[in-house]
C-alpha atoms as one frame of an Amber mdcrd trajectory, in Angstrom:
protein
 178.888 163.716  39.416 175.570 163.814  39.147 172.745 164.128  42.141 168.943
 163.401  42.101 168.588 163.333  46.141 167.081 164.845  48.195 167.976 169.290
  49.069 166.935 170.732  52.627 166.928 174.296  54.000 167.192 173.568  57.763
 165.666 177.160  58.818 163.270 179.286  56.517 160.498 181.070  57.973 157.202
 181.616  55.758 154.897 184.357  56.366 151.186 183.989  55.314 150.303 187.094
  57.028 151.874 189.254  55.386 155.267 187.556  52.851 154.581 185.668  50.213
 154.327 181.962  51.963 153.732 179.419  49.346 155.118 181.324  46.546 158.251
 181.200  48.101 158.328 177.444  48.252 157.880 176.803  44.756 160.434 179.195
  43.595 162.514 176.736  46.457 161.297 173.485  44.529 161.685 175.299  40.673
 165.430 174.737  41.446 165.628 171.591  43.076 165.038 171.831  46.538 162.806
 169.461  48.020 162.364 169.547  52.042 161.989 172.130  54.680 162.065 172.783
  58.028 159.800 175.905  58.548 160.342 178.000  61.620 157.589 180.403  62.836
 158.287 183.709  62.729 158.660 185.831  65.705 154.890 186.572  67.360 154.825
 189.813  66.682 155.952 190.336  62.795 152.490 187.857  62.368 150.180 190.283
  64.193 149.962 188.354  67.795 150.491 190.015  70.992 151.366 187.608  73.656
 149.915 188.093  77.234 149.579 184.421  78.258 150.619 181.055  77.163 148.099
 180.310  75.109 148.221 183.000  72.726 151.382 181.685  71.654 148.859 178.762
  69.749 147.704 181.571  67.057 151.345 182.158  65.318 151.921 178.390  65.760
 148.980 177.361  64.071 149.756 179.998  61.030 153.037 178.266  60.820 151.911
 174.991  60.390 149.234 175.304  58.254 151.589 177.521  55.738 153.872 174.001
  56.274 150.629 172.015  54.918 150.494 174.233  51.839 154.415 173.834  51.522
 153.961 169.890  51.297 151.999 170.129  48.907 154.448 171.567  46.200 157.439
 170.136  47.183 158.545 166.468  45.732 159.621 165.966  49.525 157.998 167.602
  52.243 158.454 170.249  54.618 158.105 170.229  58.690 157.241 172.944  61.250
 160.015 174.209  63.955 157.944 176.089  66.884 159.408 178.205  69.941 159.372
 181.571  71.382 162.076 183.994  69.600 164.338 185.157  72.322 164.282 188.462
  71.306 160.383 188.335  72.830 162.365 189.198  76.014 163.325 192.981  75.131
 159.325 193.704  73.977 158.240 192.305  76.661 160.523 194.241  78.768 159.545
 197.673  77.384 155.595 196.607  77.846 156.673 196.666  81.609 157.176 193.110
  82.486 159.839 192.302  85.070 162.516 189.758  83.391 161.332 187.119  85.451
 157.751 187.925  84.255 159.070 187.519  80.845 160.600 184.366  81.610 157.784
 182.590  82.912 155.846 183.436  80.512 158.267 182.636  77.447 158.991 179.386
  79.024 154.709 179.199  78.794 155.428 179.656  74.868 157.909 176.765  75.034
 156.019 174.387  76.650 153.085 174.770  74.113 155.470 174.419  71.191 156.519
 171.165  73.177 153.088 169.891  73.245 152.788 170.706  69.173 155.989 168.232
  69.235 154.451 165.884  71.248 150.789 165.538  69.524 152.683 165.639  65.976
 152.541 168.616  63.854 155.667 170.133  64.974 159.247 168.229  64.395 161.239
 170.347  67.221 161.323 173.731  69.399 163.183 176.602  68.897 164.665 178.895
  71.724 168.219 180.652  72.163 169.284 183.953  73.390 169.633 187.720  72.070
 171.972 188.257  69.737 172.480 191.730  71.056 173.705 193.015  74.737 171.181
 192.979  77.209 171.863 193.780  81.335 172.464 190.356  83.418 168.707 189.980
  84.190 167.362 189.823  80.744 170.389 187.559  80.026 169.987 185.436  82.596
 166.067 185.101  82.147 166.838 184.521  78.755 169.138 181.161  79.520 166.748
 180.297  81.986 164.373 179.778  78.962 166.820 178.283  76.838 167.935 175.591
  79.533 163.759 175.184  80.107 163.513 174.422  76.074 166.278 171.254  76.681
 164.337 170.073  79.718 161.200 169.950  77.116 162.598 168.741  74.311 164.424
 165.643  76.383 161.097 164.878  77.472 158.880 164.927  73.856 162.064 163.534
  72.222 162.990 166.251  69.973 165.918 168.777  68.858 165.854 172.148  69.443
 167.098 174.998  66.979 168.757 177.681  69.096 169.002 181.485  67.661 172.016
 182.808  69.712 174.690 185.445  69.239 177.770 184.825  67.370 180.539 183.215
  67.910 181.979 179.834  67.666 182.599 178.050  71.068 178.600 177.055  72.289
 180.064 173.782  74.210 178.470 175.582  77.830 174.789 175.454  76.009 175.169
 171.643  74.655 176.457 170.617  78.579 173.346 172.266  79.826 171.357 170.348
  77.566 173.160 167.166  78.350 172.470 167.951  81.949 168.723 167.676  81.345
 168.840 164.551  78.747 169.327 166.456  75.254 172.461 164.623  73.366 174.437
 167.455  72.025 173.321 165.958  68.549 169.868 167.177  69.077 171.007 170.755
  69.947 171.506 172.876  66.364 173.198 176.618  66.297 171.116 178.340  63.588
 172.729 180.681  61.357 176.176 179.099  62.331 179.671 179.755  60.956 182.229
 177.183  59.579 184.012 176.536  62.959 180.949 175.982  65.778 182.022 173.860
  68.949 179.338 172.088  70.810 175.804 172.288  68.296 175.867 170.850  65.207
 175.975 173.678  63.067 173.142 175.127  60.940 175.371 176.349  58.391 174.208
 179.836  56.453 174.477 179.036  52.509 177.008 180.973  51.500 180.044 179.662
  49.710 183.256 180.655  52.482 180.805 179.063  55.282 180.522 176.021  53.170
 184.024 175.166  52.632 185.103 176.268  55.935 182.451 173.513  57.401 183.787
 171.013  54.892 187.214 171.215  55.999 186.262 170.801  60.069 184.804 167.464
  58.585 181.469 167.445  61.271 178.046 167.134  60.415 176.277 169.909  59.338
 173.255 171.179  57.902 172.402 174.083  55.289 170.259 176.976  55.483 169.114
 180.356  54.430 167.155 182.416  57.190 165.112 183.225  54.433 162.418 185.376
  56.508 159.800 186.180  53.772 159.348 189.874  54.411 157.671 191.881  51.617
 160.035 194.767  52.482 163.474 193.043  52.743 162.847 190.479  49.507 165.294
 187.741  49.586 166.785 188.394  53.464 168.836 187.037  54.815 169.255 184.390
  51.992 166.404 183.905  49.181 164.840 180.734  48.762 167.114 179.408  45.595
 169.860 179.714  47.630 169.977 176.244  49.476 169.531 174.225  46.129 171.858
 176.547  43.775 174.564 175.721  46.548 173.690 172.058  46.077 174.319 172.312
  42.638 177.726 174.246  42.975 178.831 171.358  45.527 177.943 168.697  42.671
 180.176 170.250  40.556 182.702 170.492  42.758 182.553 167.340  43.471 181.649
 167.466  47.253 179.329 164.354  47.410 180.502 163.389  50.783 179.435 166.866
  52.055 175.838 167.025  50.133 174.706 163.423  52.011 176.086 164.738  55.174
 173.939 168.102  55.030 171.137 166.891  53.209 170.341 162.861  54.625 173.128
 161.799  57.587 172.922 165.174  59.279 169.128 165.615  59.400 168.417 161.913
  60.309 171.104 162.235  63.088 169.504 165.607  64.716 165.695 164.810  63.627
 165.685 161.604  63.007 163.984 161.968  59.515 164.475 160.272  56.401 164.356
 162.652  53.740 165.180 160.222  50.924 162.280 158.070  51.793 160.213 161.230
  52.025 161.675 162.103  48.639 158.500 161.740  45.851 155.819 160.653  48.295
């Protein structure tokens, strides 16, 4: 089979601070891909100390101007994801906030990204949990914001991209988002596995995680976590990886699974259309 449509990475991060930004998107379109969902990296790898709300606007604003520049080499287009990374919680903890301090003012973070959502540059919000252990406060202030990121995104009609710890049973987190008016559809576990309950899965481009995903038959989308750091080159995933995978799924044949992570999946969660978007 052959395939001329369209190739998304669901989660890359671009740097423009300090990575290599739009270099890294044409090495992305050099081998076929063609959209993007950027996600802003965490405030403090871009330089910006957060002390209120507001400050949250400078990495924000990075991101989505390093998006503009991505459009403009890619034969799609790309989109900016915006949110507060949960591990913000543990700095802010050792600067000598309480974890209700750090709460409130994470939850601050999300509501500007909502507002970015909601006047247009951004396509969704990004929140989660620590991947690590933390005590039960920082925990629970840390689902607090989570839960606060569904209440937003029901309202500005969005998804939200959640960076959690492992695992493969998230069905608690998508009923907390149905309780405040986010479909489960609209709720996406980054970095997942082949076998995640509840979230559609954000499914990390490597081969086993592909054909595990394939075989539970959901939707799903691909991505790399490429993070665009000058001293970890091509972590988690570089940005070939997404379209080279593609290409290994044409030739096995998968063409049900390449429109389902690529057009149904991403119109379903985001409601985009990335074939029409496809040459603009």
């Amino acid at each position: 089979m052959d395939y001329d449509g369209p190739v998304l990475d669901d989660h890359l991060h671009l740097d423009p601070v300090n990575g290599r930004d739009t270099e890294a998107v044409e090495e992305f379109a050099a081998v076929g891909g063609t959209h993007l969902l950027v996600l802003n990296k965490p405030s403090w790898s871009l330089g910006v100390e957060v002390e209120s709300a507001e400050d949250f606007r400078e990495g924000f604003d990075l991101t989505v101007e390093a998006v503009e520049r991505a459009t403009e080499v890619l034969d799609g287009r790309a989109w900016p994801v915006l949110g507060v990374h949960p591990a913000l919680i543990s700095q802010l903890v050792d600067r000598g906030y309480s974890p209700e301090e750090a709460r409130d003012l994470m939850c601050g973070g999300i509501d500007v990204a909502a507002e970015y959502v909601s006047d247009g540059p951004a396509l969704a919000i990004k929140s989660g949990r620590p991947h690590y252990d933390v005590d039960e406060a920082v925990w629970e202030a840390s689902n607090a914001v989570m839960r606060h990121a569904f209440e937003r995104a029901a309202e500005v009609g969005c998804a939200v991209q959640l960076h959690t710890e492992g695992g493969e049973d998230f069905s608690e987190i998508t009923d907390w988002a149905e309780e405040r008016g986010l479909p489960p559809e609209q709720v996406v576990k980054h970095y997942a596995g082949s076998r995640t309950v509840g979230p559609v899965p954000s499914v990390i481009a490597k081969k086993p995680q592909i054909e595990g995903a394939i075989e539970q038959g959901r939707p799903f989308m691909l991505e790399t976590d490429f993070i665009d750091d000058p001293d970890r080159p091509g972590a988690v995933l570089g940005p070939k990886t997404v379209p080279r995978r593609t290409r290994w799924l044409v030739e096995e044949g998968h063409g049900v699974a390449i429109r389902t992570a690529h057009v149904e999946t991403p119109a379903r969660v985001y409601g985009i259309d990335t074939e029409a978007t496809l040459g603009e």
